[in-house]
VMD Tcl script that builds the backbone (N, CA, C; Angstrom):
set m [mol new atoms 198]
animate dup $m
set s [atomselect $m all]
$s set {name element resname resid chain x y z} {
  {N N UNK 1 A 0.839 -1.181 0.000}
  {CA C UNK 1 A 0.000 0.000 0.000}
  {C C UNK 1 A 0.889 1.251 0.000}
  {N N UNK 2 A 0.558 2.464 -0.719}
  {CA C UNK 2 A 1.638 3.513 -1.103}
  {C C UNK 2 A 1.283 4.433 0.034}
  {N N UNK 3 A 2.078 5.258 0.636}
  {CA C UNK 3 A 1.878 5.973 1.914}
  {C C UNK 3 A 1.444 7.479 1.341}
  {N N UNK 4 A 0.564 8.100 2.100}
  {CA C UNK 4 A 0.147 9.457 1.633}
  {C C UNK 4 A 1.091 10.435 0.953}
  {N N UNK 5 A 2.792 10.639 1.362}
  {CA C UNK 5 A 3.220 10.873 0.246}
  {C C UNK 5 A 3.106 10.513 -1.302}
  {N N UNK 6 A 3.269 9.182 -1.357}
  {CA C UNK 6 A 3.676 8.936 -2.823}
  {C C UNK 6 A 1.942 9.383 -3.633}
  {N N UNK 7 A 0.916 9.041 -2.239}
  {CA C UNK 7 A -0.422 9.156 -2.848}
  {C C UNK 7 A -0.552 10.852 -3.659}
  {N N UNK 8 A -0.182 11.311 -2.697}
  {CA C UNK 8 A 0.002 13.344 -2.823}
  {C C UNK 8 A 0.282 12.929 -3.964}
  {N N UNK 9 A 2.128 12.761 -4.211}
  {CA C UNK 9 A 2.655 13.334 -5.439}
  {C C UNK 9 A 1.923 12.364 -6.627}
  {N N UNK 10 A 0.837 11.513 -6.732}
  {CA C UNK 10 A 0.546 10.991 -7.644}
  {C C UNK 10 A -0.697 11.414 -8.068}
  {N N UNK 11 A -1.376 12.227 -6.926}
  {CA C UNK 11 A -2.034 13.276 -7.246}
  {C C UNK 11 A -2.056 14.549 -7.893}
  {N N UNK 12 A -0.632 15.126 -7.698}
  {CA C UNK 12 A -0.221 16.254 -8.001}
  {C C UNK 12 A 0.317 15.383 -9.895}
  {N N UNK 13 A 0.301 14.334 -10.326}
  {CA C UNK 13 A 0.982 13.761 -11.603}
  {C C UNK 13 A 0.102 14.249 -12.083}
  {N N UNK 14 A -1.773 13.748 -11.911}
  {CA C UNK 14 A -2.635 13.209 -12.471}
  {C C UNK 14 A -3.474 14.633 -12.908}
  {N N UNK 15 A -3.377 15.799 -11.611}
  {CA C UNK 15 A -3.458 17.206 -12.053}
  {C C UNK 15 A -2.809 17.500 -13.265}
  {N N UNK 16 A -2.017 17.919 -12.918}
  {CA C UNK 16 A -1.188 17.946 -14.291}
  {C C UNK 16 A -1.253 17.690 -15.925}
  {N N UNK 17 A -1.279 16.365 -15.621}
  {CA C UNK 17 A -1.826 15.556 -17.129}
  {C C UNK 17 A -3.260 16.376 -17.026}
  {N N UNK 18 A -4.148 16.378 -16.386}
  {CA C UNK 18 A -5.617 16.476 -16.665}
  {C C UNK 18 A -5.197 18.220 -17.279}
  {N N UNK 19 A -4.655 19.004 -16.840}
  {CA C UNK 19 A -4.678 20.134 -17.224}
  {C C UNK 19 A -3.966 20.426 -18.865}
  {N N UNK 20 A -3.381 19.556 -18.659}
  {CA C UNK 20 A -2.018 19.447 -20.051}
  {C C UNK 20 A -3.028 18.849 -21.130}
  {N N UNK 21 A -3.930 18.102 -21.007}
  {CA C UNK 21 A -4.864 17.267 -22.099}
  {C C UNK 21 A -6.269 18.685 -22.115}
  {N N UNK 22 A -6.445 19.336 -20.621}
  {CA C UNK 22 A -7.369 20.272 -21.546}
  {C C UNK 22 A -6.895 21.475 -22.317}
  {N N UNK 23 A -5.653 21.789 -22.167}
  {CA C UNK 23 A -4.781 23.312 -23.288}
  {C C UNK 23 A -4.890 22.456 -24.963}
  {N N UNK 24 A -4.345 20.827 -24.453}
  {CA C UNK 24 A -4.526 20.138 -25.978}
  {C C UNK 24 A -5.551 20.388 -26.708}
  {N N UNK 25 A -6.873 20.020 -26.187}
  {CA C UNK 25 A -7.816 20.225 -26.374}
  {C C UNK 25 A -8.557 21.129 -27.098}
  {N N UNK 26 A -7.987 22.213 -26.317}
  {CA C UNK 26 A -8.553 23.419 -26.456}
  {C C UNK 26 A -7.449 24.188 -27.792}
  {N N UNK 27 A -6.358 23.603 -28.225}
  {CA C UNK 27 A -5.569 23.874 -29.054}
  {C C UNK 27 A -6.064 23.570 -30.338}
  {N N UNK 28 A -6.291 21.989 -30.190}
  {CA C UNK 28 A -6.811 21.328 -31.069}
  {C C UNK 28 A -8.630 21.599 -32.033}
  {N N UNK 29 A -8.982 22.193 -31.101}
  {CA C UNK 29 A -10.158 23.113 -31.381}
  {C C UNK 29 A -10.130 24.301 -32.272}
  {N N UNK 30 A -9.199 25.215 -31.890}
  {CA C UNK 30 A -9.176 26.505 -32.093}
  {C C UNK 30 A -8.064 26.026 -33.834}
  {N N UNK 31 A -7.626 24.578 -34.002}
  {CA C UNK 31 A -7.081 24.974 -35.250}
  {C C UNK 31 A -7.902 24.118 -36.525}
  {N N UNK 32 A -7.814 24.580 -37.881}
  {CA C UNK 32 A -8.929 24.152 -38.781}
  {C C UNK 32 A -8.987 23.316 -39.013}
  {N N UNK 33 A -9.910 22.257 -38.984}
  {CA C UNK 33 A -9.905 20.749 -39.840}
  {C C UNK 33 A -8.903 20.095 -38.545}
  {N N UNK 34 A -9.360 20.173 -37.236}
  {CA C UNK 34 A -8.977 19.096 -36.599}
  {C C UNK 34 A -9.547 17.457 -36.543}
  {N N UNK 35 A -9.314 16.788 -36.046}
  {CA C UNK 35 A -9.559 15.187 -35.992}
  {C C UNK 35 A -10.307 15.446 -34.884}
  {N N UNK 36 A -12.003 15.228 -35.307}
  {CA C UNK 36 A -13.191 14.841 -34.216}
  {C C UNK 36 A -12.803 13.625 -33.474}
  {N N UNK 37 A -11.748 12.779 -33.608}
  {CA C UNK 37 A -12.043 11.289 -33.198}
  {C C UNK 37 A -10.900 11.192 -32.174}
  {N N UNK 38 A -9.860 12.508 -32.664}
  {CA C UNK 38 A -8.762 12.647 -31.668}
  {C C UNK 38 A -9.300 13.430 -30.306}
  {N N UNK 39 A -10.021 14.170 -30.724}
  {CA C UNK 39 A -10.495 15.288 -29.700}
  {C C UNK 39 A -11.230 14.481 -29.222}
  {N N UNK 40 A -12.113 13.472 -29.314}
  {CA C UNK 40 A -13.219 12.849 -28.358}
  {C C UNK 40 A -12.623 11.502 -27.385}
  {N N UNK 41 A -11.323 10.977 -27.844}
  {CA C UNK 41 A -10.611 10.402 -26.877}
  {C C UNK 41 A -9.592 11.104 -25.988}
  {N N UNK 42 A -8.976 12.272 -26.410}
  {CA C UNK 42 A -8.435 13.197 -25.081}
  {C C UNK 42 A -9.525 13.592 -24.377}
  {N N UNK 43 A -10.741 13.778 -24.877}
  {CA C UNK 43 A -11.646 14.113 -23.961}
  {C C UNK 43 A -11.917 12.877 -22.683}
  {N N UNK 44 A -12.009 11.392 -23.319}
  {CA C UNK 44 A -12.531 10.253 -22.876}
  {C C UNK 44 A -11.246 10.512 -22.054}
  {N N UNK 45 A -10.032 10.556 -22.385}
  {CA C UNK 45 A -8.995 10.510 -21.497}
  {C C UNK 45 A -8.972 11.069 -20.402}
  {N N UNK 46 A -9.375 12.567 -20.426}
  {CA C UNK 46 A -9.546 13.342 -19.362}
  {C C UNK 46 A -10.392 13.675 -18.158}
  {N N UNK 47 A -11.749 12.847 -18.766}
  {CA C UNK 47 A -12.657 12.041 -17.930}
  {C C UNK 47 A -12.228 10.741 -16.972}
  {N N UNK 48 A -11.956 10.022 -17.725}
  {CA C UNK 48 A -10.930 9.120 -16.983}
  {C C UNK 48 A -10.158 9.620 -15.396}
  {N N UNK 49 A -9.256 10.495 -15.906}
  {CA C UNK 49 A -8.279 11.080 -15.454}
  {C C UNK 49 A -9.116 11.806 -13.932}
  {N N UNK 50 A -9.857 12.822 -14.320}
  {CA C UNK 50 A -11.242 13.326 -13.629}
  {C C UNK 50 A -11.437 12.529 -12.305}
  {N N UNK 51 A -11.766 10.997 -12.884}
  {CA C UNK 51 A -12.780 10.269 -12.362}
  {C C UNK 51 A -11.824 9.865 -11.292}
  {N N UNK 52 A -10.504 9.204 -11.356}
  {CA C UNK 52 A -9.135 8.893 -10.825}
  {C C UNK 52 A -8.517 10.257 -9.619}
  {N N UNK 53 A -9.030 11.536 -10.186}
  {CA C UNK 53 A -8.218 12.612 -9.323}
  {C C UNK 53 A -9.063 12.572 -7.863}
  {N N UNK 54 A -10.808 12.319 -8.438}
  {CA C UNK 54 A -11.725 12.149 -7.597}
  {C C UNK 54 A -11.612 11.034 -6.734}
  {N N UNK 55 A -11.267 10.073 -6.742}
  {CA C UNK 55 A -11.279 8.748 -5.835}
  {C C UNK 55 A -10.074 9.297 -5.090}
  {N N UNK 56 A -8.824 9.652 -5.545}
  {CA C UNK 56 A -7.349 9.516 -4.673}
  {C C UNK 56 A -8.260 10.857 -4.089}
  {N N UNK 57 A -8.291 11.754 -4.391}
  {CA C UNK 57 A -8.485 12.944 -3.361}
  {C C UNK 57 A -9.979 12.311 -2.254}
  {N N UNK 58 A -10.722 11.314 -2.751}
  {CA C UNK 58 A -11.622 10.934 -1.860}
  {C C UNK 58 A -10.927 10.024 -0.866}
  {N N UNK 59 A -10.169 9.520 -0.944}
  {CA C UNK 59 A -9.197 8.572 -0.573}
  {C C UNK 59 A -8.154 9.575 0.809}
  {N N UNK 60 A -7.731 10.277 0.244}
  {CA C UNK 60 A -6.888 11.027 0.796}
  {C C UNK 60 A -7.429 12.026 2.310}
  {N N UNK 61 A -8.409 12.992 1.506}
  {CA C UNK 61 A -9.639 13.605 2.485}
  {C C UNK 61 A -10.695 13.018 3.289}
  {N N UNK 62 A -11.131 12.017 3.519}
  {CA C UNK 62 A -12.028 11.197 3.963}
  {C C UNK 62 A -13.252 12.001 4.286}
  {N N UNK 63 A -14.420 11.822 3.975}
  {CA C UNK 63 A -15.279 12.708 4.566}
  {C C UNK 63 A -15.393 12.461 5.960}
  {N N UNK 64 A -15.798 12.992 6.750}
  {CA C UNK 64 A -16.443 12.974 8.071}
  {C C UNK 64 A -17.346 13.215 8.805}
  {N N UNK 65 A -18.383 12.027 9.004}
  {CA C UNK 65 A -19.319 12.807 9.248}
  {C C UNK 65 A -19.712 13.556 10.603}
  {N N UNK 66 A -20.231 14.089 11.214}
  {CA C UNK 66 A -20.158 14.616 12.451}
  {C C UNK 66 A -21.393 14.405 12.946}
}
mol reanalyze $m
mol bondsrecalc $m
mol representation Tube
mol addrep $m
């Protein structure tokens, strides 16, 4: 089991990428005659990614209830 460090910095990876795939994105948009099929799997990717930042940070923060 990886200890809350390595969890952090694999959190802080997964930021990253997620931010780096939406500038792509948003690059890939803004230029003419891009690939619909490329843009809809960086998207799928970044959902992914999303879904992954959400569990470790749920993981990490625990809710509590009071």
């Amino acid at each position: 089991m990886p200890d809350q460090e390595e969890l952090h910095q694999r959190l802080i990876e997964l930021k990253t990428e997620h931010r780096d795939l939406d500038m792509a994105i948003a690059t890939l948009l803004a230029a003419s005659g891009y690939d619909p099929l490329q843009v809809q799997r960086l998207k799928k990717r970044k959902l992914a990614l999303k879904d992954l930042i959400t569990r470790l940070e749920s993981y990490l923060l625990p809710d509590i209830i009071a």
